[in-house]
N, C-alpha and C positions, 0 to 999 in steps of 0.2 A: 504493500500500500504506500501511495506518495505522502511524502508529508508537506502537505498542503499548509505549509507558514503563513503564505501571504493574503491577505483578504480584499479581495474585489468590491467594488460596491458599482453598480448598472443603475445608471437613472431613466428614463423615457417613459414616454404616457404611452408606448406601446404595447402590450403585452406580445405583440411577434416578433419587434426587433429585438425585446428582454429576449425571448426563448432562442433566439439566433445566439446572440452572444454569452448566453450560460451556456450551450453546446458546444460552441467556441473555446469555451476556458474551464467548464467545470474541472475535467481530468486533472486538470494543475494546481488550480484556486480555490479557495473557499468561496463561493461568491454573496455578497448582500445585492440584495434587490430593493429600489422606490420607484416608485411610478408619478411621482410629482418633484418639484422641488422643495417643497418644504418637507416631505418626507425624507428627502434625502441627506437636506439641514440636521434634521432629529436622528438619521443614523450616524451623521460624522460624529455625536455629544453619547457616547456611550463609551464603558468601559474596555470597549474592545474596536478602536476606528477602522475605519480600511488603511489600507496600506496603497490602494490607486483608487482614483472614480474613473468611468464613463461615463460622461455625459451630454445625452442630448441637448441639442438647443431648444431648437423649437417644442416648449410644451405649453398649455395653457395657465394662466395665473401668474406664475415665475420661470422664465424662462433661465437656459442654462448659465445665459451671462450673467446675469444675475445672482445665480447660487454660488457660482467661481468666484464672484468680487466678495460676496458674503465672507465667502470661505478665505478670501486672500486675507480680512479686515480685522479675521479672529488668529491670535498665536497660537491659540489650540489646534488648528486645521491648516495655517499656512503653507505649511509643509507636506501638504497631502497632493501628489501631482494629479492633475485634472487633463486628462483626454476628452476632445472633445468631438464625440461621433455626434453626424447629423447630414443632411441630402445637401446642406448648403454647398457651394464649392467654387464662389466667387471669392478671388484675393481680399477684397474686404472683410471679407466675411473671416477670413485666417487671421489677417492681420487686428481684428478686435475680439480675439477667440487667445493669441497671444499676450495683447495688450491689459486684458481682465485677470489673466493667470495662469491660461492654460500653457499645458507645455509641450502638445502634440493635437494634433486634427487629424480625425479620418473621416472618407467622404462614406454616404451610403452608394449603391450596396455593399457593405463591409467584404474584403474580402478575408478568408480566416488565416491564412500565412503571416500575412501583414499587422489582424491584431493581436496575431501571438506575438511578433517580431517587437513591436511595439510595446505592447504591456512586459516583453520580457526586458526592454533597455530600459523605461524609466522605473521599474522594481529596481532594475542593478544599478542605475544612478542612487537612487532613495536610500537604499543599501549602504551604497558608498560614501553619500554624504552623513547617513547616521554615524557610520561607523570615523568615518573624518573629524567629525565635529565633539566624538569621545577620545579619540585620541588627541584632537588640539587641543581640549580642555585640561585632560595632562599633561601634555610637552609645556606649553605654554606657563604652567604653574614650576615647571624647572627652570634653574637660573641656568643650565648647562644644561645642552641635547647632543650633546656628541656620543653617545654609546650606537654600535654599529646595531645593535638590534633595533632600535630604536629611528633609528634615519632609515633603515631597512624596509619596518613597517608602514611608514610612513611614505615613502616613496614609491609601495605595493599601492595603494589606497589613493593616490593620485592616481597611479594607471589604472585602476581600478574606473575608477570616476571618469577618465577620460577613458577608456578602451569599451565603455557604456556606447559610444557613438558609434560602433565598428558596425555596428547592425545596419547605420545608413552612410558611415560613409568609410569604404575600405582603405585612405590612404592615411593610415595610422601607424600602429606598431612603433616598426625602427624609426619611424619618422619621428614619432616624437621623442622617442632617446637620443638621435642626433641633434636634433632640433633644441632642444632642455640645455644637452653640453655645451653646442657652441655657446649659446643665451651665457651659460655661466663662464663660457670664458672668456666670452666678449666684456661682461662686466667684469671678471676679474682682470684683465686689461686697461678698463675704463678707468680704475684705482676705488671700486667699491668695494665696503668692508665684509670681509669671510661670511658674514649672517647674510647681509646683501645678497651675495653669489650665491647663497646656498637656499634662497627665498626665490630667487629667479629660477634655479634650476629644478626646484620641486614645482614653481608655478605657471612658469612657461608652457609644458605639456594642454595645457588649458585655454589654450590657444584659439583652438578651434572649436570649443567644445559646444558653440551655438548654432554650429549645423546640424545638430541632434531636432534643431525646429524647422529645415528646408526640407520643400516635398523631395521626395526620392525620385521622381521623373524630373525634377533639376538638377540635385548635386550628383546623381549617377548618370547623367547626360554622356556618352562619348564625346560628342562634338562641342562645336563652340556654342558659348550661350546664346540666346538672341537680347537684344535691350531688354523686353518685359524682364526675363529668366535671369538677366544680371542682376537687376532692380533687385530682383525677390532676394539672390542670392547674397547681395551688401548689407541684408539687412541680419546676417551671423553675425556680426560682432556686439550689437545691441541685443540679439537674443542670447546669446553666450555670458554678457554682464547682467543681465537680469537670472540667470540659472545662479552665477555665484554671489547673489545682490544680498543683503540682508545677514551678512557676518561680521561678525566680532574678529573671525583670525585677521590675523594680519595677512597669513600667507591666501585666504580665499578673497582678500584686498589688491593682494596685486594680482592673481588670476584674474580679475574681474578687470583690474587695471591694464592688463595684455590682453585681453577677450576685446575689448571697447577698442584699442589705441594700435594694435599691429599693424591695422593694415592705412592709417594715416602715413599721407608723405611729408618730408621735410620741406619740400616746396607748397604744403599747402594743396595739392591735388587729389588727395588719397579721401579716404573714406571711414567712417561713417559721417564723423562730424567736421572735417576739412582741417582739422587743428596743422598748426606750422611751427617749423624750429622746435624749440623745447618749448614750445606749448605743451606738445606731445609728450606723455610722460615718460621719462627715459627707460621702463622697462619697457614699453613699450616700440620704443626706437631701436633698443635691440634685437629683443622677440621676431621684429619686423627682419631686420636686415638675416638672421640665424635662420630665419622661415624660407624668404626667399631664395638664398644659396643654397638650402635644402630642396629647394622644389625643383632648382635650376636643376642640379648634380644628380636628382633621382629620376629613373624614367616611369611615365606614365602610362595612359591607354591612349592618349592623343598626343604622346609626345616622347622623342628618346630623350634619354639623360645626357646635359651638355657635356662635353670636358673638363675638366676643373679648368683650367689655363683659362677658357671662353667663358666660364664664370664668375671666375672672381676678374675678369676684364669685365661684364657686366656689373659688377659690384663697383668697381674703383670708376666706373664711367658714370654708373649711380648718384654718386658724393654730391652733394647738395642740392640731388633735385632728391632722388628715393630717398635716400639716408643720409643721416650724421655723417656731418666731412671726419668729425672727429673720431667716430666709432669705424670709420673705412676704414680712417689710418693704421688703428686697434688688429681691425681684420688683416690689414697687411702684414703686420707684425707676427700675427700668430697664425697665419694660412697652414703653415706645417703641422702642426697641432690638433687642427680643424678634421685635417687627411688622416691623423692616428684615431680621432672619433670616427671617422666616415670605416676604418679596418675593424675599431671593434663593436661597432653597429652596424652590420652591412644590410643590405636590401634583404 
């Protein structure tokens, strides 16, 4: 028999699209069912909450936006991720389905791959953020975190948390262990202090971790995006800082602070919010430059891997418009270093 730890809770005035999605998930979950939103309010207030909701939009009285902002406004339920199944399936309609609380959309007719796929990544994020948030509240009360068990566990439970996204979007893994190291050694270059480096290099992985809210017929596109599907796509970095939004750590402050600011340019042209020079916040300016040399140097499905030589010549041609003239420089200095991480994280 499974053991069914986690508890589902299904919202909809349907009783057939309920019976579709307990079939769907019974074998695995416990499921709670309400068939209103205010019933669904009085299941979240019990000694035993869900650990996910589904929830429809459209029901009559309260509809699901509604119960999502409820749920965002109480600390007892903030924490409960909200899926939000419904026919709707105009970008609007996603974009105010994320902006309430939810942290995934699926359209109807559900298909059932998809909502296992789904309910199984944000369980493993939920997961990994409980389990993150009990271990900061230890580290953090030590004056000293240098025991190797300890930065071990800790940097398991990051990947953890990011390796949650692998369901939608495959180019993770080594990518982000290379991606982490340069970060930190680009900063320890920079002349930042050993906590510094060692905050960037736990929090940088976290990078990307708001394409976990881009439909999957965008970010698994083979081909080029079109304007609409870039649009959709720039708006990761602002979903990625609201996933790490509402902490006390420090280190889920600067994830939040690199999820937001990577993909800003030094000239001002970059994205989300156009921030320029060190407006941009300096993990961020590095995060950025460590991403890109990573993506250059790794091959893709639309693309072979540059040469290093044609890459870090893309980097140093970079210097003041992409990146920090001054973190180029960094990068020049320590390019050989960069190639001992690329040998012991290889593709």
């Amino acid at each position: 028999m499974k053991d069914k730890s986690h508890r589902i809770l299904i919202v909809d005035d349907e009783r057939f699209n309920i019976n579709v999605l307990v079939e769907i998930l019974k074998s695995d979950y416990r499921i709670i069912v309400a068939k209103s939103g205010e019933e669904a309010l009085k299941r979240v207030h019990t000694s035993a909450p869900p650990d996910l909701i589904l929830l429809d939009i459209m029901m009559p009285r309260m509809d699901g936006y509604t119960v999502c902002r409820i749920l965002q406004e109480d600390k007892e339920t903030r924490n409960i991720p909200v899926i939000f199944i419904t026919a709707l399936g105009e970008e609007q309609d996603e974009t105010r389905g994320f902006e309430v609380g939810g942290v995934d959309y699926i359209t109807k007719p559900v298909s059932p791959p998809v909502v296992i796929a789904r309910v199984k990544t944000h369980l493993s994020l939920r997961d990994a953020w409980q389990e993150l948030a009990k271990q900061n509240h230890i580290l953090e009360d030590m004056v000293e975190e240098r025991t190797r068990d300890l930065y071990n566990s800790r940097m398991e439970i990051i990947h953890r948390l990011v390796f949650s996204a692998e369901f939608k979007d495959p180019e993770t893994g080594s990518h982000i262990k290379r991606m982490s190291h340069y970060s930190a050694l680009l900063a320890e270059g920079y002349g930042l202090s050993k906590k510094e480096c060692d905050t960037i290099l736990l929090a940088s992985p976290m990078h990307d971790i708001g394409k976990i809210g881009i439909p999957d017929i965008i970010l698994l596109k083979s081909g080029k995006l079109n304007p609409e599907e870039w649009e959709i796509m720039k708006k990761h970095p602002g979903i990625g800082a609201k996933i790490l939004s509402k902490s006390k750590s420090r280190l889920m402050r600067a994830g939040q602070q690199i999820a937001i600011s990577h993909h800003e340019r030094w000239d001002g042209s970059g994205y989300p919010q156009g921030k320029k020079g060190k407006d941009i916040p300096l993990y961020g300016r590095i995060a950025a430059l460590a991403d890109v040399f990573d993506a250059l140097t790794t091959k893709r499905p639309y693309k072979a891997a540059w040469p290093i030589e044609k890459a870090a010549d893309e980097i140093i041609k970079q210097s003041g418009r992409h990146f920090d003239p001054e973190l180029v420089e960094v990068f020049t200095d320590v390019l050989s270093r960069f190639l001992e991480i690329r040998t012991r994280f290889p593709e």
